[in-house]
N, C-alpha and C positions, 0 to 999 in steps of 0.2 A: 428455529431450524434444528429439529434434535439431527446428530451426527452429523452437523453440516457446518464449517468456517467459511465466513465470510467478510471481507474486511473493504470499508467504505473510506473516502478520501473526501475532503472539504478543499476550497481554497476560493474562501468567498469571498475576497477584496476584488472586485475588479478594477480597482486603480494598478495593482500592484501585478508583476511581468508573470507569463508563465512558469511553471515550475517543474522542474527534471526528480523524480525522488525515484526512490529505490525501499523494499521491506525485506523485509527477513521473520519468520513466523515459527517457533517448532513447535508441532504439534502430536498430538497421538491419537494413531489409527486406532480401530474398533479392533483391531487384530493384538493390539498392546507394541505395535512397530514407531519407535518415533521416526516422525517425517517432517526435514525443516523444507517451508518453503519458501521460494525468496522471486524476485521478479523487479522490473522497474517500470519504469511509466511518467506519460508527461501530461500533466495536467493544466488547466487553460483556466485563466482568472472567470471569477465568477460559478464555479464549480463545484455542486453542492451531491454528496452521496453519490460519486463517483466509485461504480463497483470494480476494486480494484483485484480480486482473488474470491473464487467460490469455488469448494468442494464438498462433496458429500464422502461418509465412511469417516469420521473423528469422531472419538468420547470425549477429548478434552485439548486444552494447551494446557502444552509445557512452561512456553514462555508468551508473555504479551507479546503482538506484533511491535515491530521497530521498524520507523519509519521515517525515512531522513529525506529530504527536499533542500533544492538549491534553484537560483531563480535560473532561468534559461538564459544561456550567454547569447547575445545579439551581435552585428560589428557597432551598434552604437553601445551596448551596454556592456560589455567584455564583464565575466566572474574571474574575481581576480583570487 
């Protein structure tokens, strides 16, 4: 995908509880403008190339995506 970021999400245990994450990306437009972007999202066991961010107008990243996940708090499973 020339000038294009796109960033895909796994979470292929299906024993294992849903998962609450959050990314953060900076990237640089074709203009030379950097642009961080960030977003979150809940992803569901068994979950394979989960399209989590697509844009077109990038030459490059600045930084690797950062991407942090935490299981989904239930009232039987509370995240402590």
């Amino acid at each position: 995908m020339m000038g294009a970021a796109a960033l895909l999400c796994n979470h292929t245990n299906p024993e294992a509880p849903a998962q609450i994450c959050t990314y953060s990306w900076a990237l640089m437009t074709t203009d030379g403008v950097t642009k961080v972007v960030d977003g979150s999202f809940l992803i569901s066991p068994g979950t394979a190339n989960m399209q989590v961010y697509s844009a077109n107008g990038y030459s490059t990243q600045l930084t690797g995506p950062i991407v942090m996940c935490r299981a989904n708090a239930t009232e039987k499973d509370p995240v402590k």
